[in-house]
N, C-alpha and C positions, 0 to 999 in steps of 0.2 A: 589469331585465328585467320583462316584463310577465307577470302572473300568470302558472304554468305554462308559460311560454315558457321554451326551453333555448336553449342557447349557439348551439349549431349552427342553428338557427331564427334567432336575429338574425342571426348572421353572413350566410345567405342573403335578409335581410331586407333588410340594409344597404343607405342610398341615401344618396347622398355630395352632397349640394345644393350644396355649399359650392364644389366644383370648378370649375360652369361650361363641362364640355367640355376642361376639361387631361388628358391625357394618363398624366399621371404617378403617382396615386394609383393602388396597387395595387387587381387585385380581392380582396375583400378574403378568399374562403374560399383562396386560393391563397398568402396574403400570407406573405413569411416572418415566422418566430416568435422572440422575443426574451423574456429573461427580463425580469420587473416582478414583486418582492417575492415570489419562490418560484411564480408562476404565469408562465404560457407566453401571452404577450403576442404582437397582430398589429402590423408595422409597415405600417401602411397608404401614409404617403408619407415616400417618403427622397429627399432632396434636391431637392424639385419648387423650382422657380424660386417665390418667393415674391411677392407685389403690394406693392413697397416704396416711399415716397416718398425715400428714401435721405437718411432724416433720421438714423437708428440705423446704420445700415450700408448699405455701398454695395453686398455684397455679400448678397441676402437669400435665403437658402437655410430649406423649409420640411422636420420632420420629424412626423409624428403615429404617434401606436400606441392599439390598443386594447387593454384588458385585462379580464376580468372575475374579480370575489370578492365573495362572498357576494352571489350572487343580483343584482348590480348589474355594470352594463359603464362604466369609467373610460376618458375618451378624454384622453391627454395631449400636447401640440402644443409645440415649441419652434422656432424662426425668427431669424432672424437670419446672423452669419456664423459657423456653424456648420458639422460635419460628424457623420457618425454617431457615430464614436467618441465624441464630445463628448456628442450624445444619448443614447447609451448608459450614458455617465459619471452624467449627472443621473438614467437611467432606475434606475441602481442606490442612488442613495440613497432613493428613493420607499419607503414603507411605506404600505401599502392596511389600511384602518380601518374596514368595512363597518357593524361596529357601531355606531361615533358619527355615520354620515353619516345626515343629516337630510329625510326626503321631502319634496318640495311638497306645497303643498295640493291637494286636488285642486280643478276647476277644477269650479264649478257652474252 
């Protein structure tokens, strides 16, 4: 998050470049809430059709969430042939580590 910026501030900030005009990613202040490591996680897209050369899977189903701890917002994405439950599976092994995560430089 950027200095003194709150939660609620990105989440109205959020701008989703990556889409393209798909449909399917939620917005994201309405998004339902899923748990990540004891915090209350957005699932931003569930099951959007993914852009697949159908080298990994024929079936390529995308899922993304966001979550924020300690001062920082984690976006985690999983793709392939997939379904929620499965995302949900991996979402509950996740441990968020705010302390050891490392900032970039800033850019001069």
């Amino acid at each position: 998050l950027a200095t003194g910026q709150t939660e609620d501030q990105w989440v109205a900030a959020y701008f989703r470049p990556y889409v393209g005009g798909l449909p399917c990613p939620s917005d994201l202040p309405t998004a339902p809430r899923l748990p990540i490591d004891g915090h209350s996680g957005y699932l931003n897209v569930a099951g959007c059709e993914a852009s697949s050369d159908g080298a990994i899977a024929s079936r390529d189903v995308e899922f993304t969430a966001f979550v924020f701890a300690g001062n920082r917002v984690y976006q985690i994405t999983l793709d392939g042939d997939v379904d929620l439950a499965y995302f949900e599976a991996v979402l509950a092994t996740l441990t968020l580590d705010p302390s050891s995560a490392i900032d970039p430089p800033n850019p001069s």
